[in-house]
DOVO-369695 format. One record per atom (N, C-alpha, C): residue number from 1; residue in one letter; atom name; z, x negated, y. Coordinates in steps of 0.1 Angstrom, whole numbers, plus 5000, padded with zeros to 4 digits. Example, Ala and Ser with C-alpha at 12.3 -4.5 7.8 and 13.67 -1.06 7.14 Angstrom:
<pts>
 num residuo atomo   pz   px   py
   1       A     N 5078 4868 4943
   1       A    CA 5078 4877 4955
   1       A     C 5078 4868 4967
   2       S     N 5071 4872 4978
   2       S    CA 5071 4863 4989
   2       S     C 5079 4871 5000
</pts>
This chain:
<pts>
 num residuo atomo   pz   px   py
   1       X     N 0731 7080 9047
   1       X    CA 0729 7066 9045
   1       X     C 0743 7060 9044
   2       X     N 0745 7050 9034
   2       X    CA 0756 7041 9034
   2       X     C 0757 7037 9046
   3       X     N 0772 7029 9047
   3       X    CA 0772 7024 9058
   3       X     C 0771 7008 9057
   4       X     N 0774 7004 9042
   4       X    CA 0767 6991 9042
   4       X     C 0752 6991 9041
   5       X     N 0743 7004 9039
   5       X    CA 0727 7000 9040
   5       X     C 0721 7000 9055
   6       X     N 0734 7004 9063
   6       X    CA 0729 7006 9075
   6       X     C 0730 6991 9079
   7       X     N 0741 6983 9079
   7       X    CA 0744 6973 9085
   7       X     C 0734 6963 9078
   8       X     N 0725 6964 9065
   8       X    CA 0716 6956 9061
   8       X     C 0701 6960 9070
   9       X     N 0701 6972 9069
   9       X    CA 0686 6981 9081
   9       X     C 0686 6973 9095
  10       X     N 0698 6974 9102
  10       X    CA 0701 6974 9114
  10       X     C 0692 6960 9118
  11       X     N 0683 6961 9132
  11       X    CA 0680 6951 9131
  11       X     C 0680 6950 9153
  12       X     N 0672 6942 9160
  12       X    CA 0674 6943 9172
  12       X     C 0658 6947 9175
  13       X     N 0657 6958 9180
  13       X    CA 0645 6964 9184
  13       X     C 0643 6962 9201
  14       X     N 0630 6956 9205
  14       X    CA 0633 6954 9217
  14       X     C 0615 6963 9221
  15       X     N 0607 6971 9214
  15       X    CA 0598 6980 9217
  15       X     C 0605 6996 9214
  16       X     N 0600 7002 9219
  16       X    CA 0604 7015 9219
  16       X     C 0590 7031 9223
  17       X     N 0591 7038 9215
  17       X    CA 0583 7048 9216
  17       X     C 0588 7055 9231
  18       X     N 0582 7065 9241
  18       X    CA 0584 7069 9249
  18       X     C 0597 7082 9244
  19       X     N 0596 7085 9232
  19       X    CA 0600 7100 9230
  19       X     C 0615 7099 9232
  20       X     N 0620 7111 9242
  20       X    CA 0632 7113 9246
  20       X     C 0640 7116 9232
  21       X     N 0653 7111 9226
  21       X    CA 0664 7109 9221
  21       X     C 0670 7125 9222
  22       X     N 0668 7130 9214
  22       X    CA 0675 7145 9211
  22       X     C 0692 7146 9216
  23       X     N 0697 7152 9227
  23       X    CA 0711 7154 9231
  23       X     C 0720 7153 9219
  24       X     N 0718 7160 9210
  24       X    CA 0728 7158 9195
  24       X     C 0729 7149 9193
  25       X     N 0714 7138 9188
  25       X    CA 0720 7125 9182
  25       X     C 0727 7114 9192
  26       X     N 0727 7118 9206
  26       X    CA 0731 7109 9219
  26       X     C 0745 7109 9215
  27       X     N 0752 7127 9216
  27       X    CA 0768 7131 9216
  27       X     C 0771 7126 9201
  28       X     N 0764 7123 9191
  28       X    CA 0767 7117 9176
  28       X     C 0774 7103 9175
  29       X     N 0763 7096 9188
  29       X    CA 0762 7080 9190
  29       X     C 0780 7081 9200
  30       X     N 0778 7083 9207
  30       X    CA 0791 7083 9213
  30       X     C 0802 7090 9208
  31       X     N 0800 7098 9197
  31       X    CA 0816 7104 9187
  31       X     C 0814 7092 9181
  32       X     N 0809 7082 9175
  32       X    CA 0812 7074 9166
  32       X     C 0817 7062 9179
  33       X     N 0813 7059 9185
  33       X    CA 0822 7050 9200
  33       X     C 0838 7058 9201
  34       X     N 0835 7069 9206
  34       X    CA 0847 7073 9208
  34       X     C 0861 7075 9195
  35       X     N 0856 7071 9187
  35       X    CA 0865 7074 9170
  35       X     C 0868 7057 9165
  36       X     N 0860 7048 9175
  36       X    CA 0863 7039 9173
  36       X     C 0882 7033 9174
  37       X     N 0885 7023 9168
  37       X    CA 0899 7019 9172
  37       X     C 0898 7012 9182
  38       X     N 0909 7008 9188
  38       X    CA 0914 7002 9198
  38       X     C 0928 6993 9202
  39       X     N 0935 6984 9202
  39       X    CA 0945 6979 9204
  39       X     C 0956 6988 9213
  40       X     N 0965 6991 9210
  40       X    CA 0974 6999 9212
  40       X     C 0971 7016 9211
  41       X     N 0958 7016 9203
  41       X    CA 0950 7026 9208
  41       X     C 0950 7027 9228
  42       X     N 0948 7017 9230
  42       X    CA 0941 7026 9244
  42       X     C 0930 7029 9248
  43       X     N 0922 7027 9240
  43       X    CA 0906 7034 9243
  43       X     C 0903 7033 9257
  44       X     N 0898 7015 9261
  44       X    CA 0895 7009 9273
  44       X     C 0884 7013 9275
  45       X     N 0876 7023 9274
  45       X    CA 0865 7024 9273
  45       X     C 0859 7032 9282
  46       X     N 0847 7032 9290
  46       X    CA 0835 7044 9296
  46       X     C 0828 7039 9292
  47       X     N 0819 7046 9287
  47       X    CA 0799 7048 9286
  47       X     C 0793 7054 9295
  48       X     N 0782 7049 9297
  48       X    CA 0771 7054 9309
  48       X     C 0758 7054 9300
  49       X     N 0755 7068 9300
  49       X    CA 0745 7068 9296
  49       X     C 0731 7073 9305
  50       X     N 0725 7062 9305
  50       X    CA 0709 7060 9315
  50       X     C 0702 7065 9310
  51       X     N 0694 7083 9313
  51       X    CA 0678 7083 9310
  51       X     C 0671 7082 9320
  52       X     N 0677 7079 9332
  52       X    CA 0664 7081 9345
  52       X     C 0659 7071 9346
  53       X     N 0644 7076 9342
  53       X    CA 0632 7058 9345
  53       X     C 0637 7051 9353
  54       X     N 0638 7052 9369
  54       X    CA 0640 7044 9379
  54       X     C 0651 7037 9378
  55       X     N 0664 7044 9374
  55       X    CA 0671 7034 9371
  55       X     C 0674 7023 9359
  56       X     N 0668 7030 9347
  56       X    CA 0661 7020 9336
  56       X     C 0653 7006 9340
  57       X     N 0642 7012 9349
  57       X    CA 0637 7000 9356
  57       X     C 0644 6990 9368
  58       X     N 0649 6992 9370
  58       X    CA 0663 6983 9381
  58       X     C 0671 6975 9369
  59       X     N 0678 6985 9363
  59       X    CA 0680 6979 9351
  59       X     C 0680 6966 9344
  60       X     N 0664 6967 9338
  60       X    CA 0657 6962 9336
  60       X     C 0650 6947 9342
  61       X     N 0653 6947 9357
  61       X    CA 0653 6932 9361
  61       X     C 0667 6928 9366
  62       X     N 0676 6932 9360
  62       X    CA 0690 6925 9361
  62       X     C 0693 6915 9353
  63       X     N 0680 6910 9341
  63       X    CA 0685 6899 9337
  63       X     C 0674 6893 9331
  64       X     N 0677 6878 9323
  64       X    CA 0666 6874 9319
  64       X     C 0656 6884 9308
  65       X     N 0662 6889 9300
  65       X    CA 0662 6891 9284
  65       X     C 0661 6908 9285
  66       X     N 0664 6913 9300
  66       X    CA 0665 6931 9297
  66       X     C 0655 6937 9299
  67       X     N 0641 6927 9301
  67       X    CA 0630 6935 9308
  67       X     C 0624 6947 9299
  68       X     N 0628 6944 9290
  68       X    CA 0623 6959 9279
  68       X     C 0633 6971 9279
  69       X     N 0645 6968 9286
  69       X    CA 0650 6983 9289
  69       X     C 0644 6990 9292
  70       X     N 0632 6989 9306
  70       X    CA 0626 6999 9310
  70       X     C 0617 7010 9303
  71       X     N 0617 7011 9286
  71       X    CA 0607 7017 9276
  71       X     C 0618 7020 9270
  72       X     N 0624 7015 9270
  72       X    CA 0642 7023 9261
  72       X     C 0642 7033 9270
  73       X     N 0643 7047 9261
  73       X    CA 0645 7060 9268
  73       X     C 0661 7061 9270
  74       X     N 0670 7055 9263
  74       X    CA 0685 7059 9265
  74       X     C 0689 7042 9267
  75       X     N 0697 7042 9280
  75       X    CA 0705 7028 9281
  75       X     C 0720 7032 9281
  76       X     N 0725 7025 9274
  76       X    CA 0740 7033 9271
  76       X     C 0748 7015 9281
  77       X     N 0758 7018 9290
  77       X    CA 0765 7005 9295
  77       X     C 0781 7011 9288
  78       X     N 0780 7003 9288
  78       X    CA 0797 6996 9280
  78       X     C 0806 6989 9288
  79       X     N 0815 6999 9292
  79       X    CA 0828 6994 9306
  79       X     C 0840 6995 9296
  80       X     N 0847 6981 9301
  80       X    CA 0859 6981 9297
  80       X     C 0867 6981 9308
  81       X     N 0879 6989 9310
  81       X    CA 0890 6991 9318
  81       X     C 0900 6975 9314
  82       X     N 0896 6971 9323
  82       X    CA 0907 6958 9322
  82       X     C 0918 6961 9330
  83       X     N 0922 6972 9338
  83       X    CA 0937 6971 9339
  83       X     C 0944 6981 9330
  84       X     N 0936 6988 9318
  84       X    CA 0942 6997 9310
  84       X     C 0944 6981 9296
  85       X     N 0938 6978 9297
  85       X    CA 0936 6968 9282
  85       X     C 0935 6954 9286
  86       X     N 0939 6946 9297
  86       X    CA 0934 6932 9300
  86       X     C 0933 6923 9290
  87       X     N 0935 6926 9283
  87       X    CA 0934 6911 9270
  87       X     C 0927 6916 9261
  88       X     N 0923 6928 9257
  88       X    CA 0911 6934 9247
  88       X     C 0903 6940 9249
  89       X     N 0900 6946 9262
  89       X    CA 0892 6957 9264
  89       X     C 0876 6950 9262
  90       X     N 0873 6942 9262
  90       X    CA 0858 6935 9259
  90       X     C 0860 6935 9246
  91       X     N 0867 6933 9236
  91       X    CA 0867 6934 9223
  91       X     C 0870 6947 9218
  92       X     N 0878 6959 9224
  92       X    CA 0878 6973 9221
  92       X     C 0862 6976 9223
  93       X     N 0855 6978 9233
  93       X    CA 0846 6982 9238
  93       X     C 0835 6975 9224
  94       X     N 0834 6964 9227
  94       X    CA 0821 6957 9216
  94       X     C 0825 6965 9200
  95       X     N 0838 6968 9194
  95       X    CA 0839 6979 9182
  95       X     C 0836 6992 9185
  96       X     N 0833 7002 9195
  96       X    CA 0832 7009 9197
  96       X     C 0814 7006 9198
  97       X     N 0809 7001 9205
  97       X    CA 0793 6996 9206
  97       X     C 0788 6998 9191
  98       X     N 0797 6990 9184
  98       X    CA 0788 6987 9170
  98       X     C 0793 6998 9165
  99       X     N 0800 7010 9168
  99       X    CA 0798 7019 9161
  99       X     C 0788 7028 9164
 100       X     N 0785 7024 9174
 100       X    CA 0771 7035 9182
 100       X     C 0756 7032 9175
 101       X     N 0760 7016 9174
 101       X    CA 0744 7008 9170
 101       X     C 0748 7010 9151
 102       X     N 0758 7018 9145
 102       X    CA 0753 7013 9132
 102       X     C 0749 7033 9128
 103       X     N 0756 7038 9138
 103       X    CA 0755 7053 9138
 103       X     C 0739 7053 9137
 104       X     N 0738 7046 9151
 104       X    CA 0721 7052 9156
 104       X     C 0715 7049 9146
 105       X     N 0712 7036 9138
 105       X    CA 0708 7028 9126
 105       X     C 0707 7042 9116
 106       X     N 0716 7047 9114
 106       X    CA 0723 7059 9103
 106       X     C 0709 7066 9103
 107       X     N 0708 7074 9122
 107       X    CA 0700 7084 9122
 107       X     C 0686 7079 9129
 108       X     N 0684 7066 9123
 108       X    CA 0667 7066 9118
 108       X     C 0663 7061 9137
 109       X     N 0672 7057 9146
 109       X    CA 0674 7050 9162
 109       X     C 0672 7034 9159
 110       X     N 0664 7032 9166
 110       X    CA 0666 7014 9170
 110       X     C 0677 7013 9178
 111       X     N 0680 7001 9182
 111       X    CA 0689 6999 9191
 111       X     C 0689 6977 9195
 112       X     N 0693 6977 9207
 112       X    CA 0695 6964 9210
 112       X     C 0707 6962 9220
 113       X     N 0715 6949 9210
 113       X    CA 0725 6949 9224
 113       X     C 0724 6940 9232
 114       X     N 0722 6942 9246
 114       X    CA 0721 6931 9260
 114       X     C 0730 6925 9264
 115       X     N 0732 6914 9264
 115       X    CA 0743 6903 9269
 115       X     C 0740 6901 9283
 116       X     N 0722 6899 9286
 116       X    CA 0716 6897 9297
 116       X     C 0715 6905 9307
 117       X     N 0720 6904 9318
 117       X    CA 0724 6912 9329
 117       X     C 0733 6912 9341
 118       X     N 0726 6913 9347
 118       X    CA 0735 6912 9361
 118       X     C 0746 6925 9368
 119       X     N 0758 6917 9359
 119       X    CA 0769 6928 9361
 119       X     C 0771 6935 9377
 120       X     N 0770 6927 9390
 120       X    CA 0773 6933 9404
 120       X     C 0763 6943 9402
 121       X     N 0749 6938 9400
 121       X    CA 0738 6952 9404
 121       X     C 0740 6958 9395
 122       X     N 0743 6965 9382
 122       X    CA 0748 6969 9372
 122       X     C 0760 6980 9379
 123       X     N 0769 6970 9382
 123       X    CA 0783 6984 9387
 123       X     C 0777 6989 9400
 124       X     N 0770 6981 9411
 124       X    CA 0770 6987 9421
 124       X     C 0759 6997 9423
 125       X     N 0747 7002 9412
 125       X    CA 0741 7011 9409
 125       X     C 0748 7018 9404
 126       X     N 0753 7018 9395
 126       X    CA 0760 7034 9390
 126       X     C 0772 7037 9392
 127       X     N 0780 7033 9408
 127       X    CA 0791 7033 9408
 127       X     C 0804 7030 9400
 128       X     N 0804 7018 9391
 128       X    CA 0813 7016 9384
 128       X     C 0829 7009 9390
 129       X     N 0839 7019 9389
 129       X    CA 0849 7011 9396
 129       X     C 0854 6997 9387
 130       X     N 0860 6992 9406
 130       X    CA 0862 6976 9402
 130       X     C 0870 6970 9390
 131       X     N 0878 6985 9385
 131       X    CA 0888 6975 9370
 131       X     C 0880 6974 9359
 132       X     N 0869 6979 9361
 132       X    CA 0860 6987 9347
 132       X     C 0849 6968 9346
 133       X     N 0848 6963 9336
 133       X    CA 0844 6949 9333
 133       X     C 0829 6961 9326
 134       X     N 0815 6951 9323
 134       X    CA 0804 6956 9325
 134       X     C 0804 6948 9312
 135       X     N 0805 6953 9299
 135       X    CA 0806 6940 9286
 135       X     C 0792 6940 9278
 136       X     N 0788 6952 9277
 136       X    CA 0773 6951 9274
 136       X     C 0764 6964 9276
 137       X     N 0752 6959 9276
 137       X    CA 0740 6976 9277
 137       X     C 0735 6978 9259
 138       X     N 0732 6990 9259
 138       X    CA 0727 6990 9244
 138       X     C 0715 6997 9243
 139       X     N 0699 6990 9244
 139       X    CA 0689 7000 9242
 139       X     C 0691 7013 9231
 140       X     N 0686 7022 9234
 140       X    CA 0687 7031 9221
 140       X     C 0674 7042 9223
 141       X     N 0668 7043 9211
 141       X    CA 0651 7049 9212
 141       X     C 0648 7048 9201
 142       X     N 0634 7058 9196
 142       X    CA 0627 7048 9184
 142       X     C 0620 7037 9184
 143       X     N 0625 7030 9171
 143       X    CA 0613 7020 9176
 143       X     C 0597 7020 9174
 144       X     N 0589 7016 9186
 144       X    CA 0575 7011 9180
 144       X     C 0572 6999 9176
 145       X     N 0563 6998 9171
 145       X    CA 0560 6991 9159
 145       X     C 0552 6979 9169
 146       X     N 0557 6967 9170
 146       X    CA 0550 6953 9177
 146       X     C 0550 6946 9170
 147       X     N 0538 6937 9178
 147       X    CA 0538 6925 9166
 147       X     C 0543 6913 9176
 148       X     N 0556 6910 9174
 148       X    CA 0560 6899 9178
 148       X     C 0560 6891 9172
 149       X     N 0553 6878 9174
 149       X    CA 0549 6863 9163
 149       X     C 0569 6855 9165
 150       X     N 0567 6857 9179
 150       X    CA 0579 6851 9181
 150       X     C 0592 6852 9173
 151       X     N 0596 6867 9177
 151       X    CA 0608 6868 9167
 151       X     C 0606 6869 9156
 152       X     N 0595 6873 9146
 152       X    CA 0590 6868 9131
 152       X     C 0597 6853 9128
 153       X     N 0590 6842 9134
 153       X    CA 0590 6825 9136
 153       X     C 0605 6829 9138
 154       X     N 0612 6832 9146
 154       X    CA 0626 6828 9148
 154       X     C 0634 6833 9134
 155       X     N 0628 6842 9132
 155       X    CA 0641 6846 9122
 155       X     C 0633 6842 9106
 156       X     N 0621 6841 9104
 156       X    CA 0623 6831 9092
 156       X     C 0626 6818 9095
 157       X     N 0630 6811 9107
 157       X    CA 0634 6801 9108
 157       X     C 0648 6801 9107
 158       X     N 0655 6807 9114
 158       X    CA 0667 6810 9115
 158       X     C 0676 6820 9105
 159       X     N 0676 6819 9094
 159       X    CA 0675 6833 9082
 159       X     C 0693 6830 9081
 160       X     N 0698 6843 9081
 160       X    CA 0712 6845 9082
 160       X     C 0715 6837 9072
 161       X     N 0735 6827 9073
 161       X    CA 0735 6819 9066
 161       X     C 0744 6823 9053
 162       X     N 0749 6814 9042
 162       X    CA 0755 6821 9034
 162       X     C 0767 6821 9034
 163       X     N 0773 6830 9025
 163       X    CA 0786 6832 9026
 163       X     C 0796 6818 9023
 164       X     N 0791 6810 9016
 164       X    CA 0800 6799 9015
 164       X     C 0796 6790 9025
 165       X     N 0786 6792 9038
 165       X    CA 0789 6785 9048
 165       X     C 0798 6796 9061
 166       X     N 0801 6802 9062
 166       X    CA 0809 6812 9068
 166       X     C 0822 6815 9066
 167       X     N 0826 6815 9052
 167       X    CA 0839 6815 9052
 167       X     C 0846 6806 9038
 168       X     N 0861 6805 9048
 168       X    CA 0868 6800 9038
 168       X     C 0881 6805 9033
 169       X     N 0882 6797 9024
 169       X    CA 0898 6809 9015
 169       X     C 0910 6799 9019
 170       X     N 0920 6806 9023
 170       X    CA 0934 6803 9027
 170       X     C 0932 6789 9036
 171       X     N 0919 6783 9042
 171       X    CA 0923 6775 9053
 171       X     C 0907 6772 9053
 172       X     N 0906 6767 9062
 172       X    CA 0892 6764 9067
 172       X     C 0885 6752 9062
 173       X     N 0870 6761 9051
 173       X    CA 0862 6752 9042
 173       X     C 0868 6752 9028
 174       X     N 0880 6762 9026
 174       X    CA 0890 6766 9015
 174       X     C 0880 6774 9002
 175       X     N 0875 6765 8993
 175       X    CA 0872 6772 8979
 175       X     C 0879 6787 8972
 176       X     N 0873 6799 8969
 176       X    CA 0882 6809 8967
 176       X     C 0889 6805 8953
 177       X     N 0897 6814 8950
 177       X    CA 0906 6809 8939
 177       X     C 0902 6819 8929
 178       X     N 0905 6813 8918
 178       X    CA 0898 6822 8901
 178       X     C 0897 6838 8902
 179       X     N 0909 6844 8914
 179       X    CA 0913 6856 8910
 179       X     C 0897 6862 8923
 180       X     N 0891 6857 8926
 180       X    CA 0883 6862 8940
 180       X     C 0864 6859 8931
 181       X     N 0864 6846 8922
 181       X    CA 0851 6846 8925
 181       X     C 0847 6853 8913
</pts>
């Protein structure tokens, strides 16, 4: 798969089949995290990757929005080392994420990333030391097939915007110039 048909595929899957995630395509998702760049290259990064139910389900009421972790067979957390990176490591980490979520996309994986979550119960279940910042969870599983009315209604309501409201050329709300359109 391209890697621009992936980033058109990719969507945020919050149902998931029970079926456990093959070890290959897990170590795949995380060579593409790990191959990610980094500011100074320092690769602020640890992954934690969650298959055990029970702690899926803890998980899972750490925030408003996570309660569907507990049916995601793989929870991957995303630690950034803030005293290796203090001023990037949440933006190292989130490029490395989206390399995981466009990989998994690749090999036919749903995926969702959680903002929602309660970072203390978060580190202090899976022992994460105190420099390590908690930046996001990423469901990862197949998806099952729901019928959510909800997110339907939101996203033909909400339908991504266009490129001439998003960017501008040489200063902000900047028309491109002959040589670009």
């Amino acid at each position: 798969m391209e890697v621009f048909d992936a980033i058109k595929m990719r969507k945020s899957v919050r149902a998931y089949l029970s079926a456990p995630v093959p070890k290959e395509r897990i170590e795949k998702i995380l060579e593409a995290a790990r191959l990610a760049p980094s500011a100074m290259n320092a690769q602020p990064w640890h992954f934690i990757v969650v298959t055990d139910e029970e702690k899926r389900k803890r998980i899972s009421k750490s925030g408003r929005f996570a309660g569907f972790l507990k049916e995601s067979p793989v929870v991957i957390i995303g630690c950034g080392d803030s005293e290796a990176s203090p001023k990037w490591h949440a933006v190292d980490v989130s490029i490395a994420l989206q390399n995981m979520v466009l990989t998994a996309t690749a090999e036919g994986l749903g995926t969702c990333w959680i903002g929602s979550f309660d970072e203390s119960l978060v580190k202090e279940m899976l022992k994460i030391p105190r420099r390590f910042k908690v930046v996001a969870l990423l469901a990862l599983g197949y998806p099952r097939k729901k019928l959510d009315l909800m997110a339907k209604i939101a996203h033909f309501v909400t339908r991504k915007k266009s490129l001439a409201k998003i960017v501008g050329f040489e200063e902000y709300g900047g028309r491109p110039s002959e040589e670009i359109q």
